[in-house]
N, C-alpha and C positions, 0 to 999 in steps of 0.2 A: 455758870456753865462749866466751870472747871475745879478740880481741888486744889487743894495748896498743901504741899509736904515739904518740909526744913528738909536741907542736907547737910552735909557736915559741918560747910563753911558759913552757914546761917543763910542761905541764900531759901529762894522758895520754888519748888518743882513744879511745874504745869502738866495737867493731865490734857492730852490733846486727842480730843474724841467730839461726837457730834451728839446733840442732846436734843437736836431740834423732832418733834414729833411728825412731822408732814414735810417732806422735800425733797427735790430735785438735784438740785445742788447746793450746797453752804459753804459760806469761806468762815475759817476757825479765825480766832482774835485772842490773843493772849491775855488773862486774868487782869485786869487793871485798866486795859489797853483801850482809845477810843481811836474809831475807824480815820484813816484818814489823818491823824494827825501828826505821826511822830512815826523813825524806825522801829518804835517799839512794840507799833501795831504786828508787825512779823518776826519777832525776837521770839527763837525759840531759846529753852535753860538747856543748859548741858544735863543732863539726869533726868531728863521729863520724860513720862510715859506715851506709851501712843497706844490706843486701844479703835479697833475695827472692829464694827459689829459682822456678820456674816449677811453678805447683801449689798455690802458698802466699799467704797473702796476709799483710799487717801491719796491724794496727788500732792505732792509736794515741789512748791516751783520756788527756784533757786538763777542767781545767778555765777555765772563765773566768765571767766577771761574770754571763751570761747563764742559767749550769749546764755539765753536762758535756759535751761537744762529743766526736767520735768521728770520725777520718781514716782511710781503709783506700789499701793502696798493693798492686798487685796483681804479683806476680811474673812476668816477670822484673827483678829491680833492683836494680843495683850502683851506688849513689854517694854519695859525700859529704853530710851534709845541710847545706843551705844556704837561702836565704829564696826563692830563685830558683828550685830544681827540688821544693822542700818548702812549699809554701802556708802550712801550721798555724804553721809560725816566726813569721808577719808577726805572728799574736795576742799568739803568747808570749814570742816573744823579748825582750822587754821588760821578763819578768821576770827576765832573764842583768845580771851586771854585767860592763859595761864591754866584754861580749861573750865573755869569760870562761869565766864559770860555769855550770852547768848552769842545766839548764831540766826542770820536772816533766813527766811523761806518763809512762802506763803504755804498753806496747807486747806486744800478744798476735799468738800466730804462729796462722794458723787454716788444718789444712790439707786444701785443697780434692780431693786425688788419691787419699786414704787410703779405704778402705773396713774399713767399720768392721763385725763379726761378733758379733753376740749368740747364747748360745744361749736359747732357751727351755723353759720343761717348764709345762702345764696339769694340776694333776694331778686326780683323780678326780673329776667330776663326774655327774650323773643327764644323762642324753639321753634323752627320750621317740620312740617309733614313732607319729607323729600315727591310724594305727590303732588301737592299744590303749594309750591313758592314763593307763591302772591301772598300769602298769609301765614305772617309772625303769632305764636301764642305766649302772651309771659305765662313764664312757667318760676316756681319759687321752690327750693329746697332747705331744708333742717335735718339737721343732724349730731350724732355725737363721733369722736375717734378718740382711742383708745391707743398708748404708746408708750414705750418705756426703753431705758438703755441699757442695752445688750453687749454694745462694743464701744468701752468706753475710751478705746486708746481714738478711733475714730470719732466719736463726740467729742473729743479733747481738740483732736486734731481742725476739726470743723468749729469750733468757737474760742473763742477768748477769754480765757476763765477771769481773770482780771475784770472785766467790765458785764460778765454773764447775768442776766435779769431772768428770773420766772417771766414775768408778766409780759416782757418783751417776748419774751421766744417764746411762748404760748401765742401772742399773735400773730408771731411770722407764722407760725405752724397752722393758723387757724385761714389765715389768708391765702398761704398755700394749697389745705385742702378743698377752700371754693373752687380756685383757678382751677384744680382736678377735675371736683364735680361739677362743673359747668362743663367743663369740656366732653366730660362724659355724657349729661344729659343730652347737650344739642347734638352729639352724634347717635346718641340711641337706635331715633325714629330711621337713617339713612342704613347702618351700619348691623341693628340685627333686628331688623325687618319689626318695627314695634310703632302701630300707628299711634298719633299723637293724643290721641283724644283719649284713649285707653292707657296713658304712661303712668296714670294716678296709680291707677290697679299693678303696675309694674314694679313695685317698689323693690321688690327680693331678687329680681333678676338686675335692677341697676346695683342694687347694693352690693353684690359680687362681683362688676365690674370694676364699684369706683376701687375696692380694697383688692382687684390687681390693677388698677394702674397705680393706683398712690404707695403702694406698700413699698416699694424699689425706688420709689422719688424721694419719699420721706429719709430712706435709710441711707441712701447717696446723698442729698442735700441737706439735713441736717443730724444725723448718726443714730436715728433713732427706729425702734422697731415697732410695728404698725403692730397692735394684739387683736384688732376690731374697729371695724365702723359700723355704725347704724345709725343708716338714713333712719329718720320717723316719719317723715313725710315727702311729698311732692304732689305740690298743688298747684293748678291750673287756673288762672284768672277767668272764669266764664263769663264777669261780666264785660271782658275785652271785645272790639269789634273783632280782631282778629278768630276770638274761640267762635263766633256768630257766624262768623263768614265760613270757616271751615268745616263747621259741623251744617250748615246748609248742604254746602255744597258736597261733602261725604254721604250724605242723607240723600240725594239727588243722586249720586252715584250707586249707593246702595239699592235704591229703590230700582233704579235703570237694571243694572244688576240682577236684581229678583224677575223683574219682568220678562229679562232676554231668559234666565233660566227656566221659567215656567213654561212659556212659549217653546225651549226646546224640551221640557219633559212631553206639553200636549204632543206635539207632530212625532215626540219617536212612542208617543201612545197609538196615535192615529195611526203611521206605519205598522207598528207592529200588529193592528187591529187589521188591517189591511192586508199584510201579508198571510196573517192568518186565515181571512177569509179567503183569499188568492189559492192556499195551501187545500182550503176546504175543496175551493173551488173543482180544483184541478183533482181532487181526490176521486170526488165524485165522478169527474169524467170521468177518468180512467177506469176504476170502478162499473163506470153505466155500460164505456166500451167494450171493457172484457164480459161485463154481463152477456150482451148483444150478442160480444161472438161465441159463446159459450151457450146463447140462447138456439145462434144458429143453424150451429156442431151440433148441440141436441135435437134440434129438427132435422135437420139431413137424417142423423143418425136415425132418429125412430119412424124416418117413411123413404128408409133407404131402398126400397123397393120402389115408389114411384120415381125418387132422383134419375134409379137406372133406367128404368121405362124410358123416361125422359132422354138421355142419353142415348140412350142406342135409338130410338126414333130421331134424334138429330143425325145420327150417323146414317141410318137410314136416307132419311128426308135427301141427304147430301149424297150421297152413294146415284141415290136415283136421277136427282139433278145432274151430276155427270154421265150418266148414259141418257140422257135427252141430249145433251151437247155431242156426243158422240154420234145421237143422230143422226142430228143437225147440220153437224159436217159432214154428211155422206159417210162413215163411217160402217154403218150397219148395212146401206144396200147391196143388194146380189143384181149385178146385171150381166148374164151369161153372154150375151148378145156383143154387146158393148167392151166387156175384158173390166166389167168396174168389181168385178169379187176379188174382196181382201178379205183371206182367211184371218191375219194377225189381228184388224179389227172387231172381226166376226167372236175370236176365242177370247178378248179383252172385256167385250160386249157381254158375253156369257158367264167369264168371272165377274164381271162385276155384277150383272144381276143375280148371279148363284149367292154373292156375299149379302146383297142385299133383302135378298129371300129368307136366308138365314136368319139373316139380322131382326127381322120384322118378325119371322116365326117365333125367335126365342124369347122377343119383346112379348108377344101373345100370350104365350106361354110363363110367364112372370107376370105379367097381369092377374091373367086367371088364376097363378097359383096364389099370387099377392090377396085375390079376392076370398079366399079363406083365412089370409091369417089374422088373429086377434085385433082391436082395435087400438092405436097408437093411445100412449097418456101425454095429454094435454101439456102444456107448458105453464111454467108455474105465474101466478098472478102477478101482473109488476107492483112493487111497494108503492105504497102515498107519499108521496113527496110534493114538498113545498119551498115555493122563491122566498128567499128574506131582503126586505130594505137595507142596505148600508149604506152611508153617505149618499142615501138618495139614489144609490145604484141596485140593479138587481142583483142579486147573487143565487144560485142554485140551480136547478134544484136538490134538496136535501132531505135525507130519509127522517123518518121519525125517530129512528137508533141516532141519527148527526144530530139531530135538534136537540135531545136529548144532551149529549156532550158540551152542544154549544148553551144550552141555558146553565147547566152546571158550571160552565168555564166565565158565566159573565155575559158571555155574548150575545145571548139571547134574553129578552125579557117578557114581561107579560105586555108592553106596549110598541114592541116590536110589530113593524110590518110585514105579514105574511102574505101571499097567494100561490091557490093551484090550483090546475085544470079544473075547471066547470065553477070557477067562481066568478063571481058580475066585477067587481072590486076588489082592492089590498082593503087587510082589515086588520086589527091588534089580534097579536097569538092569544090574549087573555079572553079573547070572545070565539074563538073557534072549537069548536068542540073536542078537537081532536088533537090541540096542545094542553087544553085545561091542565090536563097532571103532570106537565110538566114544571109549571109553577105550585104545587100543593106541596105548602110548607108542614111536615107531621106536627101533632100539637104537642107541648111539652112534658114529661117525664111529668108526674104524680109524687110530690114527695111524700114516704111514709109517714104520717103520723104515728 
């Protein structure tokens, strides 16, 4: 591990550097030197070199009067140690004779570039569905993490170089990251809404949780920097009574589920089949109404000559009726004898039959002239229109133009129930003669050969 170079006084220099090809950390041993047994395992020579690769660091642990004191020398660095370019000398060197002899310090190699690989395995624990907590599933994890020292004054700080094991501190670290990953798995399903039966499939979403919560645990609890974890797996014991029991009863729940939602697709199909024919419904009145009075208005309008006849014959008819009542009450007799002559009834008696002379006369006279004029045009045909079955109810009636729309839209079909005036029974639109083309589907396009 080391070289050997005379100095002046015959004595022989130790190169102090780390040779080892793979590692974490190494405590250095002086040429000769067996561990454990003697001061001479930590005798450095006065005139030895000390050589840092770049990556590396050298801690040099010492005693003095005060306790144990700790130097780090950070690579790159190649040179002789002397009082001058090596501070810690000025304490020690005074325990050397004559400048001589060695001098105590252990010296550990700590290295900073290395990444260091755990694997891990969690094996079978219970994970609850925060839905149903009657039932545990073992659940098992594998993985690897990934880690290396970043701050070595804190890794110094956090262990005991003296007594520091690979293999040990690879297990604490390895025991560590289960306690994480378990903690992470069983909260998954509560905490970001991930049901349990599907966690297999969730591997890339736990695998960024476990590496934030462990990256801050590891680098406080043992000084080291998290560079990666990957989970590889998470697997679910199916033949557990627990995964049997919850995948029933999920399956029960999912199905109940489909059933209430289909049921609410039908009834807002039915509704809206509903309001639609409602809409039809009402359309059509309105429609039939304003036909009606627009039917009306047109007949007034084209035998507006008998209307008036009419009219003034009821004015008439009335006019006259009130001079019978006047009468009747004595109004109209002349009894010279007697003292019963009232002129003011007499002249009331006479307007009114003057008005009603009038009235009759000019009725006559629009009669007769009415009886030359041209002959009125008819009103137009009312359209065919047909009742439709819905839910077993009737609906309509609707024109041939509606039906039209409504077979287009769905709503009507060829086994749809139809009836209108002058039919014995409802019967499918596809047999009435008079929907037939509304179901003729054209035949298909000819492709060119």
């Amino acid at each position: 591990m080391a070289l050997f170079n005379k100095n002046k006084s015959g004595g022989f220099m130790d190169v102090i550097r780390c040779d080892e090809p793979s590692y974490l950390m190494w405590k250095w041993h002086p040429s000769g030197s067996q561990a454990g047994s003697n001061r001479r395992e930590n005798a450095i020579r006065w005139g030895s070199s000390l050589r840092v690769k770049d990556g590396e660091v050298a801690v040099f642990v010492y005693n003095q009067a005060n306790g144990v004191v700790q130097d780090c020398i950070e690579g790159p660095f190649d040179e002789t140690i002397k009082t001058a370019n090596f501070p810690v000398l000025a304490s020690i060197v005074g325990l050397a004779f004559d400048g001589g002899s060695p001098f105590q310090a252990e010296v550990y190699f700590i290295n900073l570039a290395r990444i260091i690989q755990v694997k891990f395995g969690v094996p079978f624990f219970d994970v609850f569905d925060p839905r149903f907590l009657d039932f545990g599933v073992p659940t098992a994890v594998r993985g690897t993490i990934s880690f290396k020292i970043s701050d070595y004054l804190g890794f110094i700080k956090l262990h005991r170089l003296r007594n520091f094991s690979l293999d040990e501190f690879q297990a604490e670290i390895r025991d560590a990251v289960s306690r994480y990953v378990k903690s992470v798995v069983s909260n998954a399903p509560a905490e970001h809404n991930i049901p349990l039966l599907q966690i297999e499939r969730k591997v890339a979403e736990i695998n960024g949780m476990v590496e934030a919560e462990i990256g801050s645990r590891l680098a406080e609890n043992f000084g080291v920097e998290v560079s990666g974890v990957d989970i590889s797996t998470i697997e679910i014991d199916k033949g557990s009574a627990g995964f049997k029991q919850l995948k029933s009863v999920t399956q029960d729940v999912a199905t109940a589920t489909i059933q209430a939602q289909t049921a609410v697709n039908i009834k807002d199909t039915q509704d809206k089949q509903r309001i639609e024919a409602e809409n039809y419904e009402e359309t059509l009145r309105v429609q039939r109404e304003e036909a009606q009075y627009a039917q009306h208005k047109h007949t007034q309008s084209s035998n507006f000559a008998a209307f008036q006849v009419e009219s003034q014959t009821a004015i008439g008819v009335a006019g006259a009726e009130a001079l019978g009542q006047m009468g009747a009450n004595g109004a109209g007799d002349v009894s010279l004898g007697g003292g019963g002559f009232n002129p003011a009834a007499m002249m009331a008696g006479m307007a009114v039959g003057g008005a009603v002379g009038q009235n009759i006369a000019g009725t006559m006279n629009n009669m007769m002239s009415g009886v030359n004029q041209p002959p009125t045009t008819p009103p137009p045909v009312p359209p065919v229109a047909f009742n439709v079955a819905v839910d077993g109810q009737p609906t309509g009636p609707y024109t041939l133009q509606v039906l039209k729309q409504m077979a287009v839209a769905g709503q009507l079909d060829p086994s749809s129930l139809v009836w209108k005036d002058g039919m014995s029974e409802w019967a499918k639109a596809e047999s009435v003669e008079e929907l037939k083309s509304l179901f003729v589907v054209p035949p298909l396009i000819p492709t060119a050969e």
